[in-house]
N, C-alpha and C positions, 0 to 999 in steps of 0.2 A: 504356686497358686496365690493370687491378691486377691484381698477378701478386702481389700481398705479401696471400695469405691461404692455405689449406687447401682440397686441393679434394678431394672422395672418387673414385675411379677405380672411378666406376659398376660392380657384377658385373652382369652382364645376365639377367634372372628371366625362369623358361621356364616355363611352363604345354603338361603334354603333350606336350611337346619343341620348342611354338612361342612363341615373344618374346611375352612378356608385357607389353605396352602401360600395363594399368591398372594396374599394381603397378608399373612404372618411375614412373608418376604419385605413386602414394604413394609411393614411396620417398625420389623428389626432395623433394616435399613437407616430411619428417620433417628432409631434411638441409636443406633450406635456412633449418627454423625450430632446426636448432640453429648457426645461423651461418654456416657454409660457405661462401666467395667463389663458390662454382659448381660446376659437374660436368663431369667427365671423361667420355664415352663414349668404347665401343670404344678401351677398351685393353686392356692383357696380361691384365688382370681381371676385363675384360667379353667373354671367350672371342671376342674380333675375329677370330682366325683360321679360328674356327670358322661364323660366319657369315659368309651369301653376302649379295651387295651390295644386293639388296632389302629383304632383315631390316635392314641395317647401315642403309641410308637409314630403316627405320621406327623402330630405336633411337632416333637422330639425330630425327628427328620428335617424336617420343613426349616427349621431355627437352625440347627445347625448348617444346612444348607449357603443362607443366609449370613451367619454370624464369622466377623474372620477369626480363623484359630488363634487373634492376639486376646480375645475377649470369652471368656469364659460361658460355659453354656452349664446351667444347673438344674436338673430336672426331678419335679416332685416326683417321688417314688415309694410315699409314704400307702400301706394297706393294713388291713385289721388283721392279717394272721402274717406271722413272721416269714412264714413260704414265701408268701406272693410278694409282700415287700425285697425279699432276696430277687425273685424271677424278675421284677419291674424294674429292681435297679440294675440288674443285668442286664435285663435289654438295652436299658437307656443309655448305658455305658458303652454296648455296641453300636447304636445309633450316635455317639460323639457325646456322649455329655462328659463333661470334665469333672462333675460330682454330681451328688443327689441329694435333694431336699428329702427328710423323711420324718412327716408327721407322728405324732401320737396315735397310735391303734387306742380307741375310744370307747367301742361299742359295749365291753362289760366293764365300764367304767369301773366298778366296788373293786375290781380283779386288777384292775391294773397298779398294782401296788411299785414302789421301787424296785424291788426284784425283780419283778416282771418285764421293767422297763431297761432295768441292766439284760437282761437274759437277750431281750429282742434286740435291742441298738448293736451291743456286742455279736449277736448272729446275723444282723445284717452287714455290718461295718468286715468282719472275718470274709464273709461270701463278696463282698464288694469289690468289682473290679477297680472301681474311682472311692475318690473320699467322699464319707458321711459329713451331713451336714443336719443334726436334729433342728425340729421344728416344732418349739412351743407356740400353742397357741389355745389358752384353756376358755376364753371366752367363745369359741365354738365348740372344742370339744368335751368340753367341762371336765378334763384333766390337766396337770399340771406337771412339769418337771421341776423339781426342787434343785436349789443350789447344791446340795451334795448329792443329788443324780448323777448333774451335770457335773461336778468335779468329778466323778469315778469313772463315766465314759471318757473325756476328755484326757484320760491316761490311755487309752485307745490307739493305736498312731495311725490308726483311719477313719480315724472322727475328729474333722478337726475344725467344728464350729458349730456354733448353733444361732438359727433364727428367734428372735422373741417376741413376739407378736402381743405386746400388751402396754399398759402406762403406769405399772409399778415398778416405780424408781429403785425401792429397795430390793426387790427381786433382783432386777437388772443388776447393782450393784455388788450383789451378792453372787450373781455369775460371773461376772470380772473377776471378785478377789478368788473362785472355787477353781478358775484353771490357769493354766499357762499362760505367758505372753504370746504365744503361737498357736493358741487356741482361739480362734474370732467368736465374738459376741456381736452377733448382728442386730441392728435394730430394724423391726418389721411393723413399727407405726409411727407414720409420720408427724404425727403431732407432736411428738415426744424425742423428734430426730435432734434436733439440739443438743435437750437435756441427756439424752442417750449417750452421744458424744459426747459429751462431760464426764460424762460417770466411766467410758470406757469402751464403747461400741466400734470397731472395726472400720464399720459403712452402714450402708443402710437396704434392707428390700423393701420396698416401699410404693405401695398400689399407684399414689398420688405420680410416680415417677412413669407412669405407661401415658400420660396427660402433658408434663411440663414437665420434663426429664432434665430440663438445662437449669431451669432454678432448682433444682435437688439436687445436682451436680456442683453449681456454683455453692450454696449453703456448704458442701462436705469440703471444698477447694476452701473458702473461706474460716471454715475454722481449721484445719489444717495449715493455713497462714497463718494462724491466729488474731484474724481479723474479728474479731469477737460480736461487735457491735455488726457488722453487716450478717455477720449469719444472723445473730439472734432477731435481725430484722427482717431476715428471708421467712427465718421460722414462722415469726408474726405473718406475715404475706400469705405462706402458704399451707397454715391450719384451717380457716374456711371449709379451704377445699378440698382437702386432704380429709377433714371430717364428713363431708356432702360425699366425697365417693368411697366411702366405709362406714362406718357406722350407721351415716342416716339411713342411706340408699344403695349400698354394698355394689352387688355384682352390675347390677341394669344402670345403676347412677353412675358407674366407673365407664362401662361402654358407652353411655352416652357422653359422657363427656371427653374419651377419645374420641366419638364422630364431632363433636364441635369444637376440639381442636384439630382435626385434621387427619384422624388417624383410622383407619378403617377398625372396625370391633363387630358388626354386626348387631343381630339382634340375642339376650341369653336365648339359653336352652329351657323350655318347660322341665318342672313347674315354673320357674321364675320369670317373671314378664317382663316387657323392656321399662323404662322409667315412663311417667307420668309426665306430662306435661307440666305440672306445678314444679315436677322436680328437676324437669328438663330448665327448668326457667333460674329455677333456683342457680343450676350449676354454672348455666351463663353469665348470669349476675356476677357471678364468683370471677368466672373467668375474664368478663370485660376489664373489673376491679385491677388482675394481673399486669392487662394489657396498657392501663394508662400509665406513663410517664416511665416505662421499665429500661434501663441501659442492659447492655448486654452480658452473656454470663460472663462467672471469672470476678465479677467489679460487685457483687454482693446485692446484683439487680433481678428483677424478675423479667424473665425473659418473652419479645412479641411475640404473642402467640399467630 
């Protein structure tokens, strides 16, 4: 299994408020011929929590469908009681997934101590058909996985990586030196996809890649050449944007700015609205910026949208 590429963290495209099937097909499509090691279903940007387990298993379908078996399919499987996280990633393992993304169970936050965190990762990783892949991300769920979590699962030999969803350096840092060289440390914010790669990150999952997936591909190809100066110039290019569709404007500002690149997304699921106009405007701006003067991936350029 490569964990050393770029994967896009699927948004999930709704047609009339129902999972849109033939536009997860293009959409995979689009990303996998601009490179992409594989797709992320159901995660934090494919409104998971929003859909119920039937949608989730037709996502999960759909993508792989879609995805050729050279390219990895990774499907969020993360739930609040260890059960269900066990039954989700077994379905999605029979549905083709090649692993599974699995969040922090959040909701008695004071309770979720390390133990806890060992006891569940460990019962889900045992019941897993495919490899575990945890998923920090405390700026939502207001939990955290510490670096000696993460070294004590990653003696696991079915767990064998995690996402980290944040822009503490020394966290990051601190999960590199806590496991294996065979153990990937992903990076899951693109702002930070550079410095991440410095300190030790694998590849990257990364929202801003469901938008411009070629310049987050070339950034990872260039510093892997060690072409230093063009990534670190990609990076500059493509923080903008990469902030406008996460933090500022999250899910509705990410789909809109796959329809103005090209890519079908639909509108979110209530509660959450589509973007604004002011924000709709904002993202374009961003994206023109992309489009002037870019040579092609691979050369450390931003790619025509």
């Amino acid at each position: 299994m490569t964990l050393a590429a770029v994967f896009p963290p699927m948004a999930t495209p709704f047609d009339g408020g129902e999972v849109d099937t033939t536009a997860i097909a293009r959409n995979v499509r689009e990303w996998v011929r601009a490179g992409v090691g594989g797709i992320v279903a159901l995660g934090s940007n494919g409104e998971a929590p929003f859909l119920d387990e039937t949608e989730s298993d037709r996502v999960v379908a759909a993508v792989r469908d879609a995805l050729p078996r050279s390219r990895l399919l990774i499907a969020g499987s993360g739930r609040e009681s260890t059960r269900a996280a066990i039954a989700a990633s077994t379905r999605a393992a029979s549905l083709g997934a090649d692993a599974v993304l699995v969040r922090t169970p959040s909701y008695y936050k004071g309770r979720m101590t390390r133990d806890a965190f060992l006891r569940h990762y460990s019962a889900v990783a045992d019941a897993s058909p495919v490899p575990v892949l945890l998923y920090n991300y405390p700026a939502v769920t207001g939990v955290n996985l510490t670096p000696d979590t993460v070294g004590r699962l990653s003696e696991h030999p079915n767990i064998v990586g995690i996402k980290e969803t944040g822009s503490d350096g020394a966290q990051f840092a601190a999960y590199v030196d806590a496991v294996s060289r065979s153990f990937a440390v992903i990076a899951g914010s693109a702002p930070t996809f550079y410095s991440s790669l410095c300190l030790g990150a694998t590849g990257g999952i990364l929202a801003v890649a469901c938008v411009v997936p070629e310049l987050c591909v070339s950034l990872l190809d260039d510093f892997l050449a060690g072409r230093h100066r063009e990534a670190r110039e990609l990076q500059r290019q493509l923080t903008p944007l990469a902030r406008l569709v996460t933090t500022e404007f999250g899910v509705p500002g990410l789909k809109a700015a796959m329809q103005l690149a090209g890519y079908s997304a639909g509108d979110p699921r209530a509660p959450l609205a589509p973007a604004s106009a002011d924000a709709i405007q904002q993202i374009r701006a961003e994206l023109e910026k992309l489009q002037a003067g870019n040579r092609q991936p691979g050369t450390g350029n931003v790619v025509v949208l």
